[in-house]
N, C-alpha and C positions, 0 to 999 in steps of 0.2 A: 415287044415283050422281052426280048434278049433273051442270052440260049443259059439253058442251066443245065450244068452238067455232074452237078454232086447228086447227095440224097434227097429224092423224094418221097413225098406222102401222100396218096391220092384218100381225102379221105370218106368216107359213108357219113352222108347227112340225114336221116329219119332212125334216133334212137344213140345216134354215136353222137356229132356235136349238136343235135337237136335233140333236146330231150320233151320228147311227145310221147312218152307211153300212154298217159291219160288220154289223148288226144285218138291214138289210134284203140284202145282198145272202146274208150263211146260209138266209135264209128264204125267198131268191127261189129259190135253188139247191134246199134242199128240195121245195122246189113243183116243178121243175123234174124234180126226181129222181122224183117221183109219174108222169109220163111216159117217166121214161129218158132224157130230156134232158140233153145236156152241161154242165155246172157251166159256169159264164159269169166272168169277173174283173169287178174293180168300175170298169175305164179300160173295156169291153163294155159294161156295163152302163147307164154314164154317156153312151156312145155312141147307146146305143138306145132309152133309154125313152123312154115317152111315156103320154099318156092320150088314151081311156081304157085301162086297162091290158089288155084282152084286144085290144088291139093293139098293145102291147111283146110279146106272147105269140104273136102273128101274125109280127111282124119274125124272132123267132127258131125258129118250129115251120114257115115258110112257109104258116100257114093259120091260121084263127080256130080257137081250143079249141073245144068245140061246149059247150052249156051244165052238161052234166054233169064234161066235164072241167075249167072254168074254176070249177065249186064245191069241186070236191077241191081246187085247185091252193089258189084263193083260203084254207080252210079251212087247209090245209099251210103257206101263206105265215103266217095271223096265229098259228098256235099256235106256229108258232116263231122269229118276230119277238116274242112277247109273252114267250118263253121266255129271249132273247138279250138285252131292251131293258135289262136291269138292270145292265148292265156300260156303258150307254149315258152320256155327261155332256153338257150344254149345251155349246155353240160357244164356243171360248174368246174370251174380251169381253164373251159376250153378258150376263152379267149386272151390270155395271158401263154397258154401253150402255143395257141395259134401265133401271135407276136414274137414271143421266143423263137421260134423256128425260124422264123422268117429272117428276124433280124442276128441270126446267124450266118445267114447268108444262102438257105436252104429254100429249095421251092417247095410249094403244094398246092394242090387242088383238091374240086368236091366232085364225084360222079355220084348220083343218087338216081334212084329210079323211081321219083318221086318225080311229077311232070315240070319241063323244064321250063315252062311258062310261069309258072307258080313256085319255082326253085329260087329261079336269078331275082325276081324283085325280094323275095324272103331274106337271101342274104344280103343282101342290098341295104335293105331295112332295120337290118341285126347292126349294121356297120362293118363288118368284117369284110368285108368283098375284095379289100386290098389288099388282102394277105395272100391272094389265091391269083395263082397265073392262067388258070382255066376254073371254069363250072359250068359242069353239065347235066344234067337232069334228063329225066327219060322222055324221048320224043318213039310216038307209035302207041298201041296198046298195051294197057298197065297189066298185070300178073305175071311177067318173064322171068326169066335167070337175068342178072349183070351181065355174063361172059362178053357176050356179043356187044353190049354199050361197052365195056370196059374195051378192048379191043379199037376200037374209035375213039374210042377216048387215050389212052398212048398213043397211037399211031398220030394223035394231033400234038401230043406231047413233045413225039419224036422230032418236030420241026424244031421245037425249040433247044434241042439235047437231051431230054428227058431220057434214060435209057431204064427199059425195065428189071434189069440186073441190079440197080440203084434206089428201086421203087419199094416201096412197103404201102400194102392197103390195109386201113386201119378201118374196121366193120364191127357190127354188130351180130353178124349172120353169118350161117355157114354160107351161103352164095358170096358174102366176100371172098372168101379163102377161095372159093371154087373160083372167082372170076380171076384173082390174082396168079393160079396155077396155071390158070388158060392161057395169060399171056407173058409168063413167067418172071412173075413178081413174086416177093415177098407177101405175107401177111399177119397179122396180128390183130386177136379178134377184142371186143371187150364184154363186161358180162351185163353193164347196166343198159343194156337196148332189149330189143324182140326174142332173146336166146337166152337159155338158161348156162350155168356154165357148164352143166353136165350134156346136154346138147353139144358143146360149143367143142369141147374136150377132145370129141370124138373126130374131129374133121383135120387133126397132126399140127398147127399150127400152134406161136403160144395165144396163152389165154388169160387175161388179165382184165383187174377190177375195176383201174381208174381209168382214165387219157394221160395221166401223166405218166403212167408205168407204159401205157404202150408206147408214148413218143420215145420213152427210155430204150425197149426194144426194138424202136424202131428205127432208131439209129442208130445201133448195132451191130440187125440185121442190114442194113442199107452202107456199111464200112466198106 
């Protein structure tokens, strides 16, 4: 792998260089629909979410699912997000920004918390896989914070020089920024994923519209 020891970019795949919004809000709605719950739009959606997600499920039912109904919904949401994702394409730039960075001389990786069995062939698939010295996806039960995957995900970094002083995580969500804080990274969010920018605003980090203005901050931040 060899050791890198300039800036990096760890970045968020579901909304940042995946662009799925169509994808998850069908499959939020279906899940949705597993309760009778009113179909949501995706300016609603962007409005409310959050993690972990049985409390976006809280904001809109006024109550926690109880645990039998957050395994149906969860179950309804991936089989038909995994049904939808094929009509899905990367963020436009993102694969010219991805190439840029690299052939700078700079590393990055993906940590998603989208499951990691269904992460690595996806990127794989996209072509992109060789810009990235790690990708990880979330291994355990889906609805958590990052912090905790993000934290194992540096610490494997670390082998190879990665320091988190030099790190910037590039998200769509506030749980980036929170997971970036936890292990003392940079962050910088963007506004075309799951979060509006007035959500986004509030969480002290910058906040920006493309991928190309965040790698611009993010190499900045990462000097």
């Amino acid at each position: 792998m060899g050791m890198h020891t300039g800036a990096h970019i760890v970045w968020d795949w579901n909304g940042t260089l995946f662009h799925d919004n169509d994808a998850i809000i069908g499959a939020t709605n279906a899940a949705f629909a597993e309760l009778g719950l009113t179909p949501i739009t995706l300016e609603q959606y962007r409005a409310l979410y959050c993690v972990p997600v049985p409390k976006f499920y809280e904001r809109l039912m006024g109550r926690l699912p109880t645990d039998a109904e957050w395994q149906v919904m969860d179950a309804t949401f991936q089989r038909h997000y995994t049904a939808h994702r094929g009509r899905c394409r990367l963020t436009e730039g993102a694969t010219e920004l991805l190439a840029g960075w690299r052939s700078a001389g700079r590393s990055q990786s993906i940590l998603s918390m989208y499951g990691h069995d269904e992460l690595v062939p996806l990127v794989k698939g996209l072509g992109i896989e060789t810009h990235f010295i790690r990708v990880d996806g979330r291994t355990g039960p889906s609805g958590g914070s990052k912090a905790e995957h993000m934290v194992r995900h540096l610490a494997e970094l670390a082998l190879t020089g990665v320091e988190p002083a030099r790190t910037v995580v590039i998200g769509d969500a506030a749980d980036d920024a929170v997971a970036a804080r936890h292990v003392g990274a940079a962050a910088v969010l963007y506004t075309g994923g799951s979060h509006s920018r007035a959500s986004l605003e509030g969480v002290g980090v910058p906040v920006v519209d493309t991928l190309g203005e965040a790698v611009v901050v993010a190499e900045r931040l990462a000097a």
